[in-house]
Each structure stands twice: as C-alpha cells, then as structure tokens.
C-alpha positions in Angstrom: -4.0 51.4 -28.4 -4.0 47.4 -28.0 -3.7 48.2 -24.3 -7.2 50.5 -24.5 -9.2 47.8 -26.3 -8.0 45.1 -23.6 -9.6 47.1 -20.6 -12.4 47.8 -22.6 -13.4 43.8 -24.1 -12.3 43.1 -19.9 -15.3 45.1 -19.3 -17.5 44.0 -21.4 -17.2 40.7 -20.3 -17.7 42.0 -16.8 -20.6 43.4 -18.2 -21.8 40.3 -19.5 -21.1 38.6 -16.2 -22.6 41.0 -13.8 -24.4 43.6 -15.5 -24.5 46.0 -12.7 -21.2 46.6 -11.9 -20.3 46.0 -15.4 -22.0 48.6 -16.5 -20.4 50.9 -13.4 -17.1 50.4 -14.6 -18.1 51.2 -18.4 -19.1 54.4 -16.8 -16.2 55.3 -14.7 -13.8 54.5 -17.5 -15.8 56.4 -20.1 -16.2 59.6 -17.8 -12.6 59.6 -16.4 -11.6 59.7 -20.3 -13.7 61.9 -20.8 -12.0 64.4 -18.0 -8.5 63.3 -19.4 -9.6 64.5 -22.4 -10.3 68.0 -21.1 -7.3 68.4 -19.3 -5.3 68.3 -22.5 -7.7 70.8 -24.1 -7.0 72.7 -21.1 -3.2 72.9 -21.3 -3.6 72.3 -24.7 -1.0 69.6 -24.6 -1.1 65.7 -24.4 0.6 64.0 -21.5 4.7 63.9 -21.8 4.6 66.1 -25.0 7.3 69.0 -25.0 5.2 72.0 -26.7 6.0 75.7 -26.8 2.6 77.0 -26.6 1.2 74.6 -23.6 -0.2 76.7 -21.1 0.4 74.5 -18.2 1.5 70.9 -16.6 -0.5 68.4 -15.0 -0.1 67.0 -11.5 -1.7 63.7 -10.8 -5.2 63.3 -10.0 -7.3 63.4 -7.2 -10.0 60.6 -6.4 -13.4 61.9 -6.6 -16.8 59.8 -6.1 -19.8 60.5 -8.3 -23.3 59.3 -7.0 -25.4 58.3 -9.8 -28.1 55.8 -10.7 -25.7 53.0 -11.6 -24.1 53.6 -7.8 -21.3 55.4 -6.7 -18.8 55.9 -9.2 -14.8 56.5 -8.0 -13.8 58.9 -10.4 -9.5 60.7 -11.0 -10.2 63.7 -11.5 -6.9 65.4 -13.2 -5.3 68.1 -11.3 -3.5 71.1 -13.6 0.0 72.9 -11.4 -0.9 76.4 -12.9 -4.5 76.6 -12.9 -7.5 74.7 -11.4 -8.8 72.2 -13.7 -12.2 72.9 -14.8 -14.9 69.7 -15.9 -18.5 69.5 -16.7 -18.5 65.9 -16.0 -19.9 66.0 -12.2 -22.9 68.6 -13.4 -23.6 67.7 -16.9 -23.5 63.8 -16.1 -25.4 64.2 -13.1 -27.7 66.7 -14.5 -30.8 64.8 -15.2 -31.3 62.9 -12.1 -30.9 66.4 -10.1 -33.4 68.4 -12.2 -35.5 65.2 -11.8 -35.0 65.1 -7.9 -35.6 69.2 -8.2 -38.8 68.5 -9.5 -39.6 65.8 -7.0 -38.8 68.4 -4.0 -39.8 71.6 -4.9 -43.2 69.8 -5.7 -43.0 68.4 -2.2 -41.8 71.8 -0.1 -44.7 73.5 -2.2 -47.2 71.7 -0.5 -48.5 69.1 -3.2 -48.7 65.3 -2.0 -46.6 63.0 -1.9 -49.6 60.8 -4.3 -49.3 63.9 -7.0 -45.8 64.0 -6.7 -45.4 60.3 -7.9 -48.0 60.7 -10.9 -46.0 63.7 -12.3 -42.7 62.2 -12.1 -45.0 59.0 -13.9 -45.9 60.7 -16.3 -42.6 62.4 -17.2 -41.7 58.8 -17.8 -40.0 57.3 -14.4 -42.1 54.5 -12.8 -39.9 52.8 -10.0 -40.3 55.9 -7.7 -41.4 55.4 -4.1 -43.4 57.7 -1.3 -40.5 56.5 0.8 -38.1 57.8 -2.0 -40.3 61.0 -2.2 -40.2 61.8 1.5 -36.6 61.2 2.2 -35.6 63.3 -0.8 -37.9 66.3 0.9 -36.2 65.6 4.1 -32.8 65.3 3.3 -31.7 68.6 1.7 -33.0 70.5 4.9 -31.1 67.9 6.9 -27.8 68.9 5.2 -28.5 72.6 5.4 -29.1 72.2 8.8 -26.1 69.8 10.0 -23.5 72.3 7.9 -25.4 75.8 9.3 -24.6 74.3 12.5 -21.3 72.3 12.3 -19.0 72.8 15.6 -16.3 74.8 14.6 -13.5 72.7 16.4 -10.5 74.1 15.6 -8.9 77.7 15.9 -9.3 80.3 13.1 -6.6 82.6 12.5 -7.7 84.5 9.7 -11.6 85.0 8.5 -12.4 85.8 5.0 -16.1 87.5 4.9 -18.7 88.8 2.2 -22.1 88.6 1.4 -23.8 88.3 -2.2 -27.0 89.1 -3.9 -30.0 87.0 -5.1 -33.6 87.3 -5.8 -35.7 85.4 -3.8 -39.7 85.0 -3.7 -41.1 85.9 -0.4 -45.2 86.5 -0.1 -45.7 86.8 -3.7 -42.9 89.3 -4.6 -39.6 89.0 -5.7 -36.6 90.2 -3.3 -33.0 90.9 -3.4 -31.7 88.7 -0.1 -27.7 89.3 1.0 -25.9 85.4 1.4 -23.3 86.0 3.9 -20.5 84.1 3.8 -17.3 83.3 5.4 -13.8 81.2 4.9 -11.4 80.1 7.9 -7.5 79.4 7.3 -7.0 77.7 10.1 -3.7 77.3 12.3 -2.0 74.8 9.7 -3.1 76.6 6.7 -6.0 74.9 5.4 -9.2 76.9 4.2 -12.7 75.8 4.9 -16.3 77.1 5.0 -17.4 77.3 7.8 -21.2 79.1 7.1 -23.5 81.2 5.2 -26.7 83.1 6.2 -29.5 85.0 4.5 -30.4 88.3 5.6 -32.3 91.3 4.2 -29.5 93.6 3.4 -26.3 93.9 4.8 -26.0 96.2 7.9 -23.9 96.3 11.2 -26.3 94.5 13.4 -26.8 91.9 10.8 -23.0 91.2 10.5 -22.6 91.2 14.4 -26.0 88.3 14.5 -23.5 86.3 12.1 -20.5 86.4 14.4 -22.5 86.0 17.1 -23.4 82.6 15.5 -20.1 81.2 14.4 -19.2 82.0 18.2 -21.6 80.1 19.6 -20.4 77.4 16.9 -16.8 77.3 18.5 -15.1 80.0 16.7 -11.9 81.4 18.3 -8.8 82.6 17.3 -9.6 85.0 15.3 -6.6 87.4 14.6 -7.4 89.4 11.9 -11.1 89.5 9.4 -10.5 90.7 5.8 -13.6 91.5 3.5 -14.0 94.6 1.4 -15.3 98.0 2.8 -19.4 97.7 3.1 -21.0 100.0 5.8 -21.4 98.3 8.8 -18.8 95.5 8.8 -15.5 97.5 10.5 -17.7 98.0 13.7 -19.1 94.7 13.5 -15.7 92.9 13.6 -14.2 95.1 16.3 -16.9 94.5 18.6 -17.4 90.7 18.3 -13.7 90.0 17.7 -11.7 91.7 20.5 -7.6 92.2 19.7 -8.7 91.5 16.4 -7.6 93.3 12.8 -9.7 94.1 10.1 -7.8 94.4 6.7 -9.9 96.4 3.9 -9.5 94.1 0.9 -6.9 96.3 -1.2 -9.0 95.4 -4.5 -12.0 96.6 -3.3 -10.3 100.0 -1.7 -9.0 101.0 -5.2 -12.1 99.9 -6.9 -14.3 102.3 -4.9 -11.3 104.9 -4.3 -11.4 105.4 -8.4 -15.1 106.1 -8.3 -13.8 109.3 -6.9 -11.4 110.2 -9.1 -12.5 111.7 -12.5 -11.5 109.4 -15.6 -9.2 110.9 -17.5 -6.7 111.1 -13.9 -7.6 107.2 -13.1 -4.6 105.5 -14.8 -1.7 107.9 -13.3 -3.4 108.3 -10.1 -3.9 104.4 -9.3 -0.6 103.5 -10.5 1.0 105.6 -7.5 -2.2 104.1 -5.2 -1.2 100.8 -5.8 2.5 101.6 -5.0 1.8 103.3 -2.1 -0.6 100.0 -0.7 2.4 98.4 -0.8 5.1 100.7 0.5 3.2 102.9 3.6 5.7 105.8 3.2 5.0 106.2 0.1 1.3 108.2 1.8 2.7 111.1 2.3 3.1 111.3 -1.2 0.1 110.1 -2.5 -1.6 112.7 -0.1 0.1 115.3 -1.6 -1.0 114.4 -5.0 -4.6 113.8 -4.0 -4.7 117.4 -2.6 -3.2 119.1 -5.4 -5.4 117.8 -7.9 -8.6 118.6 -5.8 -9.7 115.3 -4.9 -10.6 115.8 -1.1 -12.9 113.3 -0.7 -10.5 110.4 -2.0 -8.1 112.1 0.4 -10.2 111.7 3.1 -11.2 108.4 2.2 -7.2 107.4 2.3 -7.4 109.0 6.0 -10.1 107.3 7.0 -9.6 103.9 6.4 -5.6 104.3 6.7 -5.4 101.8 9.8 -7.4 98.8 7.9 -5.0 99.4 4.4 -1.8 98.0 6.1 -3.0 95.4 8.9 -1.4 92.1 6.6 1.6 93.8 7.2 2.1 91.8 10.5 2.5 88.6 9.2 5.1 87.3 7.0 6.4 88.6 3.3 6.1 85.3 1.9 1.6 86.0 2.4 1.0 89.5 2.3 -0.5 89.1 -1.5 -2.8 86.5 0.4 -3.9 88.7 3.5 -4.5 92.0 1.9 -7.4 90.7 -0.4 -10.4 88.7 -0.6 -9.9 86.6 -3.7 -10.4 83.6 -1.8 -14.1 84.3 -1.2 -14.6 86.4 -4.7 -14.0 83.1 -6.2 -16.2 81.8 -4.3 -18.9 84.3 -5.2 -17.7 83.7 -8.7 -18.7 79.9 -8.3 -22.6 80.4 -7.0 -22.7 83.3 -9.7 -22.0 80.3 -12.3 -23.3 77.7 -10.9 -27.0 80.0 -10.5 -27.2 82.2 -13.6 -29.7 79.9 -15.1 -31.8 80.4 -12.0 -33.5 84.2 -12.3 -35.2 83.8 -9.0 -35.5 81.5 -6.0 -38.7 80.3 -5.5 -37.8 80.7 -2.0 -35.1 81.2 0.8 -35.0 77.3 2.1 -34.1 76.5 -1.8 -31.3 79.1 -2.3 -29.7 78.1 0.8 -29.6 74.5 -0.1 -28.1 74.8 -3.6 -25.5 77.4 -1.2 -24.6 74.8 1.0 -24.6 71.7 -1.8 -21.7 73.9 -3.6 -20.2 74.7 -0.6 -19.6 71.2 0.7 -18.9 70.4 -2.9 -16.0 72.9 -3.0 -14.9 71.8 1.1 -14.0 68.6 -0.2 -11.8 69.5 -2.8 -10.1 71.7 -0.3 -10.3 69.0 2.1 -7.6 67.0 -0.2 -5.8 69.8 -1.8 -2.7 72.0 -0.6 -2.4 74.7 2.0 -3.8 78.3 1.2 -1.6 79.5 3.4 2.0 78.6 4.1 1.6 78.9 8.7 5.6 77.7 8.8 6.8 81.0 7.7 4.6 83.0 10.0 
C-alpha cells in the first residue's frame, strides 16, 4: 500500500513540475489499474492467490499504446492463459474524442465545409480546432483504408480462412444489405494476419473469384488449402483461382445446415453419429445407411455431394486438424465487427463501413502481430 502512495505523490510532483507529461503518467497508471483490475474480475482471482473457483491464470502483459489528447499513452495490457482478456479501456477511454472526430468527418465526406464544420464542433463546446485539423482528419481514414486494401502481400500463405458478413448500408436514398468479405492467412511459420476485406452486393461466384483475383495481384501465393463454410458460389471460385488447391467445408457450418434437413425430434441422435463420422471417414458408410433408412435423402445427398471438401484437413498433421476443419478463426472475427457495430443500425455509406472494418482490423493485426502462433507449422 505505502509502495502505491509513493508512485502516486512521485507523480504528482511530476505533475507539478511538468504538467503535461505529469498529467500522462497520472493517466497511464490510472488506466493500467484500471485493466488490472478487470483481469482479476475476469479470473475472478487476485494475483498469486490459490482459489478453487478461479477460472483462469494470468500471463504477463503485453505493451499497448493509446493515442489520446494528453499524447500517446504506453499502456500493459494483462494477458489471461485460458481466455483472451477482454477491457473497455481502449473504447470507452477513447470514446469521446472518436465520436467527436466522427462528427468532424462524416460532416466533412457529407459535403458541408470545412467553415461549418468548425462552428459545429464550436458550438458543441471545443474551440482549439483547426481547418488544417479538419482536412487531415477527412483525409486520413481513406488513406488507411486505402494503404491496408492494398498492402503487398509478401509472404506465402499456406492456409486461407474466408467469409463475408452482412450490414446495411445507405446508397441513393435507400437502405441496403452489402456482403464484407473477408479473409485470414496463416502464413508458413504459423502466424495469422488480415490480409483484406471488400464490399460487394451479395455474395456470388464471380464476386468471390474478383476478390481472389485481388489478393493475387496483391502477392498472394501459396495457397494450399481455403476453408470457409458452404455458400453457393465459393467451391468453384477457389478451385479456379487457386490451382492444386483444397477447399475444406467448415465442419460447423456443414452440420449446422445438414440439421436443417433433418426433422427435430431425429436431430440429437442423428448429429451425434455426424459428428463421429466427420471425424472418422469410415464411419460414412454408416451414417449413409442411417440417413437412408430414416428417409432423409436429401441430407444423404448432401453428405455425397460435398463428401470430398468434409475431410481435406486430413492431410496435415493430428496435432491441427481441430484448427483446419473450421472457421472459428474468422467467426470471431465476425463476432468482433458484430460487437463492435451493433450500436450502428445503418451505414450512412460504404466509404464509412469500410473504414470502421479496417480500423478493427488493424486494431486486432497488432495484437496478433505480438501474440503466439495459431498454428503450430513444426509439426506439419
């Protein structure tokens, strides 16, 4: 305790000295408490304490920076072994400055002046705001969209993680669903990344190929095998741009739209021998048999049809087939812009979807950037 109100008169009188930075460190001490705090909520244990009903273990922390007002902040952000650790301090903290910047550039992109931009900011109560400021903050978003939708891909991708989700978007008055696709390399040592995202109308074959088409001309190569789940379109889409190439139907997704074919009260004992059979291929046969006798042809036929996409992970090592035969990776993802936009009903339009997209992607980049390997390559 005597220890915590040493650093804290120490920066006071830093305070007093320099304000500034003072004031900087006041922050940064009081925000990574703050985190500290939530870790042990989180594992619902404090550090070093031996506790029967702590749900997990923390592991260090990993250095974070935090631009804000008072400058950039370096920030440990606590790092949990079972779980990842989840904080509001980066959004919450931050949260006033970017809905004031929103405000700033969706005035801007809408087409009112940089003059009429300033007096509403004014009279929302912040006076020490350029045109310089105003400008830059317009041009800068776009900038960063552009630079990441066009990033050289320099290094070979061995697996591809695909998927597109759904958002409203204005366009000419209206309001329209628009498809994000999206799409995660492992490269060769392991490490996951981003590499792009595109909006399109709907999701259809041509529309997937466009989007391979770009991350080629981006530098992708090395593709050995593309995993997603089974929408229409993407199957011939992958085997035409990605010659020698597997496609591995997500195994979640399989059973999720194989049950919508099965009537309910046959679900439970049905996808319990599904699931076996997913992971043991001569257990088919079997399943086949079942599917037949009970009358459902059309899940039969759905087992025959996609049966060379269901066991494609099996060509790479034990130790990651619960990796390579599903999506989870980019579900999560999904998950993220899901939670990160259900505030937002609509987009007022494409450009301003994509750059909130690409602000949580490079967001999430970094902390995979510094993390551990999604895949262990030594055993393959």
């Amino acid at each position: 305790m005597q220890d915590q109100i040493d650093i804290i008169k120490g920066m006071v009188n830093s305070y007093l000295n320099d304000s500034k930075e003072g004031k900087k460190q006041l922050v940064e001490w009081f925000l990574n408490s703050v985190m500290e705090e939530e870790a042990n909520i989180q594992v619902n244990s404090l550090p070093y304490w031996r506790k029967d009903d702590r749900k997990g273990y923390r592991n260090g922390s990993r250095k974070r920076t935090l631009k804000t007002s008072d400058g950039e902040l370096e920030l440990k952000k606590p790092q949990i072994r079972e779980f990842p650790f989840q904080t509001k301090v980066f959004e919450k903290y931050s949260g006033v400055e970017k809905a004031l910047d929103s405000v700033i550039l969706e005035s801007y992109i809408q087409g009112v002046s940089t003059m009429d931009v300033m007096n509403v900011v004014r009279s929302l109560g912040v006076e020490n705001i350029s045109a310089t400021y105003v400008s830059s903050l317009a041009s800068e978003p776009g900038i960063n969209v552009k630079s990441f939708m066009e990033k050289t891909i320099d290094k070979e991708i061995k697996f591809l993680y695909i998927d597109a989700t759904y958002f409203k978007v204005r366009e000419e008055g209206t309001y329209r669903n628009k498809a994000l696709y999206v799409c995660i390399g492992i490269d060769n040592e392991g490490m996951e990344e981003i590499l792009s995202c595109r909006l399109y109308d709907s999701e259809t074959e041509i529309e997937w190929e466009i989007f391979f088409d770009d991350l080629k001309e981006r530098g992708l190569k090395g593709v050995e095998m593309v995993i997603s789940d089974g929408h229409k379109g993407i199957q011939g889409a992958v085997e035409r741009s990605f010659l020698g190439a597997s496609w591995q139907y997500c195994h979640i997704h399989f059973m999720r739209n194989l049950n919508k074919l099965i009537p309910k009260k046959k679900q439970l004992s049905i996808m319990q021998i599904v699931k076996q059979a997913l992971e043991n291929e001569t257990l088919l046969p079997y399943v086949q048999d079942i599917l037949v006798k009970e009358g459902l042809n059309k899940a039969s036929d759905m087992f025959d049809r996609y049966y060379p996409s269901l066991y494609n992970y099996k060509a790479y090592n034990e130790a990651n087939h619960r990796i390579l035969k599903t999506a989870n990776v980019i579900e999560r993802l999904n998950l993220e812009f899901k939670r990160r936009t259900k505030k937002i009903a609509a987009f007022p339009s494409e450009q301003s979807l994509l750059r909130l997209a690409v602000i949580i992607m490079m967001d999430i980049n970094e902390e995979w950037l510094t993390g551990r390997k999604y895949i262990n390559m030594e055993v393959d």
